[in-house]
N, C-alpha and C positions, 0 to 999 in steps of 0.2 A: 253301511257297507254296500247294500242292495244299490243304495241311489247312486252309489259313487259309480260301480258297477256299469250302471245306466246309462250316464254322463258320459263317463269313456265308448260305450259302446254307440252313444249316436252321434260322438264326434268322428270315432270309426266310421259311421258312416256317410256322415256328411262330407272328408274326405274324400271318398269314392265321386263326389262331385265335382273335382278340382279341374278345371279345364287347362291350366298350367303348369303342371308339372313340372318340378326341377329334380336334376342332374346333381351328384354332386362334384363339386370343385376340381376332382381330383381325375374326374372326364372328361372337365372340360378342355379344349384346343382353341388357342390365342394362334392364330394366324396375321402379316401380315396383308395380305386381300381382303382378310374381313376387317381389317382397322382402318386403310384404306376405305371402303364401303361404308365404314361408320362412320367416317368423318367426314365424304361427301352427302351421304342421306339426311345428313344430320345440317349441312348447311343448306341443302334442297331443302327440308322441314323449314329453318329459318326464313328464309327467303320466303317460303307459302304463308308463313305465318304473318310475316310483317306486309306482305299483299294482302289478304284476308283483312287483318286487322284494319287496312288503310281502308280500303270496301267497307271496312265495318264503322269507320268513323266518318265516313261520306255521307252527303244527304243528297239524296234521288231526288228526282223529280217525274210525278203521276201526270199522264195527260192525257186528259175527256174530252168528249165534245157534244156542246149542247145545242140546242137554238137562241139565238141570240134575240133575247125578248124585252131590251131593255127600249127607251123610249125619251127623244128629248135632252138626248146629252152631246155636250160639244166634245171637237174631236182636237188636240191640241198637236199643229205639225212644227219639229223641229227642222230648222235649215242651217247649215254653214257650206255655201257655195261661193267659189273663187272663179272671176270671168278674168281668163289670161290679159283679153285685148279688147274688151269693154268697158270705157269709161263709168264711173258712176252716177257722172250725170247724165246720160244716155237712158240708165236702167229704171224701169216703174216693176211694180209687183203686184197684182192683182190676182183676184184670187172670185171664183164666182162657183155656183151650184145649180142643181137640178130643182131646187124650191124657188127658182129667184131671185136669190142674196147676193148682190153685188158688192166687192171692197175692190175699189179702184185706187191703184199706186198706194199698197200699206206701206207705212211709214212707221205706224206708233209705235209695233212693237218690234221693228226691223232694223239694226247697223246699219250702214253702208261705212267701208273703208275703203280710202286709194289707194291703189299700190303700182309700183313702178312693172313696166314688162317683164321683171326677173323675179317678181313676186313681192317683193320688199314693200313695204306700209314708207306711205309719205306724210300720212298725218298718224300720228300715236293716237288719236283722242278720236274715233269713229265720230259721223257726224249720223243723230237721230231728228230730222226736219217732221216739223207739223207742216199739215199740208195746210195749202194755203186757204183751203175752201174753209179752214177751222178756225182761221187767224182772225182773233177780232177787229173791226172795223174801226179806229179812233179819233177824236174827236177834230183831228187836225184841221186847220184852214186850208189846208193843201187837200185836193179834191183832182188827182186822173183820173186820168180819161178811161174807159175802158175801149172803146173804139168800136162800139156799137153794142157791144157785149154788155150793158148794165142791164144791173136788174132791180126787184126792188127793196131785194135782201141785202146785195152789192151793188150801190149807186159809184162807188169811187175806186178805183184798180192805181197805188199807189207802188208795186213792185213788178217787176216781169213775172212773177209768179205769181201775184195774182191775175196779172191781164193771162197769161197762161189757160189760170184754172176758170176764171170770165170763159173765156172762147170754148174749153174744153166742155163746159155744162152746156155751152149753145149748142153743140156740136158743129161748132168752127175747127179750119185745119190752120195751125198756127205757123204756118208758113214764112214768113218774113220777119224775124227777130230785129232786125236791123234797121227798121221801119219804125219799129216800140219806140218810144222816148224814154221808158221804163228800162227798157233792158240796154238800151244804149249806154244810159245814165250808168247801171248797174256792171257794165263789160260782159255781159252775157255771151256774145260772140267770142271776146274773146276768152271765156271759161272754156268755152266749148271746144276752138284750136287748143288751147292751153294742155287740156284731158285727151285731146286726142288718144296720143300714144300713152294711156295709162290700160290699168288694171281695174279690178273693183272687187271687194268683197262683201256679201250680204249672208248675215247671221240674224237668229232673233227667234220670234215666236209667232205662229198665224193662230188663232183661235177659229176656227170653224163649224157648222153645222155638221152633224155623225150622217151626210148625207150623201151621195153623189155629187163629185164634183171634179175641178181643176184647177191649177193655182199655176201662175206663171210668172217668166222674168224674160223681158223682152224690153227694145228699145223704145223710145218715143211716148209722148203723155196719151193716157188711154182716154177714152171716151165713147160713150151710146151714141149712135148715129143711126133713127130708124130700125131697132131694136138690133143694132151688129153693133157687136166689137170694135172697135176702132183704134191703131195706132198710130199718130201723128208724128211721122221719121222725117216731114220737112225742114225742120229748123236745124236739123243736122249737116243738108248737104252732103252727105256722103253715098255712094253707091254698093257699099260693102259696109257689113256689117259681122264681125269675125266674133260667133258668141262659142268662141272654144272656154272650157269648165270643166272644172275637177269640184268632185262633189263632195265635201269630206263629213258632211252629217245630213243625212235627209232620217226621221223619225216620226212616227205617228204617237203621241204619249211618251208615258215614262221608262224608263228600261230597265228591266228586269235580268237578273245574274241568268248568264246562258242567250242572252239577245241575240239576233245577226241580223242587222240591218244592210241587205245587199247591196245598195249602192252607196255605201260607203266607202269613199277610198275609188272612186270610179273615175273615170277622167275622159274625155270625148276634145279631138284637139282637131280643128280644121287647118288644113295647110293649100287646100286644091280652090277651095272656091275665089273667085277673081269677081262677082258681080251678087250683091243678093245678099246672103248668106244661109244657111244652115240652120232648118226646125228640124231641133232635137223632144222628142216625144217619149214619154216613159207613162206607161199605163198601168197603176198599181193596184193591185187586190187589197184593200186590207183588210185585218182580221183582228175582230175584237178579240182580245185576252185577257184570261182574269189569271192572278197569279197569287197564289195561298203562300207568304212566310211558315216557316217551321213553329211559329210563334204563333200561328193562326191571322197575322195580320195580311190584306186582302187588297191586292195593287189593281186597279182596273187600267186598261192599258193598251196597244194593237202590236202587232207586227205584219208584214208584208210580203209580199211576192211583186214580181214585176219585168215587164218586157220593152224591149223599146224599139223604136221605129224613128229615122233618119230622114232627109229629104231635100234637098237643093230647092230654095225658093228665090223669087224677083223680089225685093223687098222695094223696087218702084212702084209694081202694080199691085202687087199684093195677092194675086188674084191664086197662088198657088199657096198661101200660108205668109205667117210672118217670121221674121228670124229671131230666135229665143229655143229658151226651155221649159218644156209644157209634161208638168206632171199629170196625167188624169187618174184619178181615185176612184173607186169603188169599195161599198162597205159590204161586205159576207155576210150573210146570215149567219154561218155558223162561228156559236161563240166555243174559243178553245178555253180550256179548264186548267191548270198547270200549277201544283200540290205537291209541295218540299216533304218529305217523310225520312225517316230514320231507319235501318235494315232492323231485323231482329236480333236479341242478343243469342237464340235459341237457334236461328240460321248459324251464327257463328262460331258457336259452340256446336254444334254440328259438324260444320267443314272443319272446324280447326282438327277433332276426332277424326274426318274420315283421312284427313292429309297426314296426320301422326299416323295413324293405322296402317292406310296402302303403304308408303313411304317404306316403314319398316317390314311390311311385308313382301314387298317388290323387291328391297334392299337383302333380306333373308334368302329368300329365292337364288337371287343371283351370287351372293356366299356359297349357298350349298349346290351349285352349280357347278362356283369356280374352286370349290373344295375338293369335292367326290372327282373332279374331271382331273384336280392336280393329283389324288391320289391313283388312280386307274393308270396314270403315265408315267408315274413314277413304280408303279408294280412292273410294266410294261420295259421298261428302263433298266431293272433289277434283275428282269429275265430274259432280257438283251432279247426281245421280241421286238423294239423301236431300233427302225436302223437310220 
């Protein structure tokens, strides 16, 4: 009897603990304002909750920044650019660096496709041409000429492309197409009226040195002449050259979920120039990036920054620039770090708490607000003190 005694007496008093206290039944007041209130608070609660919850099934992304210490790795650039009123046989693509590394007119791993002035593809089947410096030499009884251009690697220039690329290693200006037997034989001239009024588009892959550099799309076969650059625009004949472009992929590596490749979707349209044409210049930052899956697997990668600069040149004399698109690149030192993670389940359960909690207690608030305020005017009402 003593223990039972006991028992009752320290649930007595652990009672006196109850931070809740209830009312009973027969107290209570069902108003419509507070039902009202219940049924809005109640779908504000949902609403938090099904935000929270989405937050809480997201995955973030952590971003560091280190020194970029890596050494020796090639830097892979994506391209898909469209020249409105650039033939594609006008167009070469070279690509050079701050170490020395010359690729003059890549081809290997570059498209080219025609396309008419309102964009449309003339040929469905892009053509991917080896150049001709690669093309092996065969055993034929037929032996041209190269036209002083032989050598002793290339004794015989058997197409205009390779009497072409003959002149262009000499550092000859291949001036007179009409003159070749080669290219006469082959209609060269008339490819080149034929393409006039085309289009062109160049897609594909550049592999490069992770160094300083620039890579371009410009008219005429390029060529070292006394350590300069060179573009040979004579066999074209024309006084204009119109290199208006919409650039719809430029990328450094692979892409990562959350990318923004800025000059994406960019477009640069010439309508003023009448002699020359237009060096269009984009000087890009890039930024090596490593990029962590939630999986722990570990993407090495860049992304960019970038400004550009515009220019009217003579594409007779040259002597102001040539007319094209000229990307120049630089590589960052600092490498960014960018780390897919998961929220806490203990954050969420957290907020989901404090949004129940306030919710209802903001919601009570404003009940007993609009409670006690209806009842003060309605005594007021009764005692005909509200007039």
């Amino acid at each position: 009897w003593e223990y039972k005694m006991s028992s009752i007496s320290l649930f007595t008093r652990l009672k006196q603990f109850d931070a809740y206290s209830k009312t009973l039944e027969d107290f209570k007041v069902k108003t419509f304002s507070g039902a009202t209130i219940t049924l809005i608070s109640s779908a504000i609660i949902l609403i938090l909750f099904l935000s929270e919850l989405s937050y809480y099934l997201s995955i973030d992304v952590k971003q560091e920044l280190f020194v970029d210490t890596s050494r020796g790795e090639k830097l892979q650039i994506n391209i898909d650019v469209v020249f409105h009123s650039a033939p594609c046989l006008y167009l070469s693509i070279d690509v050079m660096d701050v170490s020395g590394e010359h690729q003059l007119d890549v081809e290997h791993t570059m498209f080219k496709q025609r396309l008419s002035l309102d964009g449309d593809a003339i040929s469905e089947v892009p053509t991917k041409s080896q150049l001709a410096r690669d093309e092996p030499i065969t055993n034929d009884t037929k032996c041209g000429s190269c036209y002083g251009a032989e050598t002793d690697t290339r004794p015989c220039c058997n197409t205009c492309e390779q009497v072409r690329e003959a002149y262009r290693q000499k550092g000859w200006a291949f001036s007179d197409p009409g003159s070749i037997e080669q290219c006469v034989d082959e209609g060269w001239t008339t490819q080149i009226k034929d393409q006039m009024n085309e289009g062109c588009r160049l897609y594909g892959t550049i592999d490069v040195s992770k160094v300083a550099g620039n890579f371009h799309f410009a008219p005429g076969k390029s060529f070292q002449q006394h350590s300069v650059h060179v573009h040979d625009l004579q066999p074209f004949g024309v006084k204009k050259f119109n290199m208006s472009h919409t650039i719809h992929k430029l990328s450094f590596g692979r892409e990562y979920p959350g990318i923004v490749n800025p000059l994406n979707g960019h477009a640069e349209i010439d309508t003023a120039t009448q002699q020359g044409g237009i060096m269009y210049q984009y000087f890009v930052k890039v930024v090596p990036t490593l990029y962590q899956h939630l999986n722990g697997e570990l993407m090495t990668t860049n992304q960019f920054a970038v400004t550009k600069h515009t220019k009217t040149v003579k594409a007779s004399t040259g002597e102001q620039g040539l007319p094209g698109v000229f990307v120049i690149y630089d590589i960052s030192p600092i490498l960014v770090q960018l780390t897919e993670y998961k929220h806490s389940f203990l954050h969420f359960l957290t907020n989901i708490c404090a949004i129940v909690g306030g919710v209802f207690t903001v919601a009570g608030m404003i009940d007993g607000l609009l409670y006690h305020s209806g009842r003060v005017l309605k005594k007021k009402m009764e005692l005909g003190k509200l007039t």
